[in-house]
N, C-alpha and C positions, 0 to 999 in steps of 0.2 A: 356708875354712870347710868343714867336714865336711857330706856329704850328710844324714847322719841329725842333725847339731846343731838342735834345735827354734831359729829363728831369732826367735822372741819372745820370748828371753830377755834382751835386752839393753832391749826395750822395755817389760816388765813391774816388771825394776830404776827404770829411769825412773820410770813409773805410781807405784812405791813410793813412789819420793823424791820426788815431784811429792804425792801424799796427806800424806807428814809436812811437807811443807811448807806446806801449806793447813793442816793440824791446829795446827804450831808458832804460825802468823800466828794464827791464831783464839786459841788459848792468850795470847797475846803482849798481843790486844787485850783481852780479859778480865782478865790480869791488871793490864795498864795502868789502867784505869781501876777497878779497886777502888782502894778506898783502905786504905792500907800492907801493901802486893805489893810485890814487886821485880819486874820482867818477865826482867830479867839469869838471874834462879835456874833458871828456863827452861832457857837457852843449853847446858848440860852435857847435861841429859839426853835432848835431842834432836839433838845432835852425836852422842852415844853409840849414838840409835837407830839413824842416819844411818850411822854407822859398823859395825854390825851388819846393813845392808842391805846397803849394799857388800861386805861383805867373803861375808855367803850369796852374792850375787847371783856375787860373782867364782869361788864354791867352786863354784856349780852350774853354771857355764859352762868350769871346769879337769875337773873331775869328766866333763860330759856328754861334753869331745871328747876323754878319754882314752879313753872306752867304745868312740868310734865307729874 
């Protein structure tokens, strides 16, 4: 690891996916228990958010140790 790499970056990615995961559950049970929801319709667009965490999270941590 590089001396100047901020090393809370791997644990703020975490913190993300850990909040959309509590946000997705909460969505999930809400829509469960309306009546006629799908909870499935869900499923895409919190993959995709998921995958837009990931993928900053992985640019800010390629980005930060080329600088250093």
């Amino acid at each position: 690891m590089a001396s100047n790499q901020v090393p809370e970056a791997g644990t703020l990615l975490i913190a993300a996916l850990l909040l959309l995961l509590l946000a997705f559950a909460g969505s999930w049970i809400i829509a469960y228990v309306q009546p006629g929801q799908n909870p499935w319709e869900l499923v895409p667009w919190f993959l995709g958010a998921a995958g837009v965490i990931v993928v900053v999270g992985l640019l800010a941590v390629i980005i930060g140790g080329r600088r250093g």
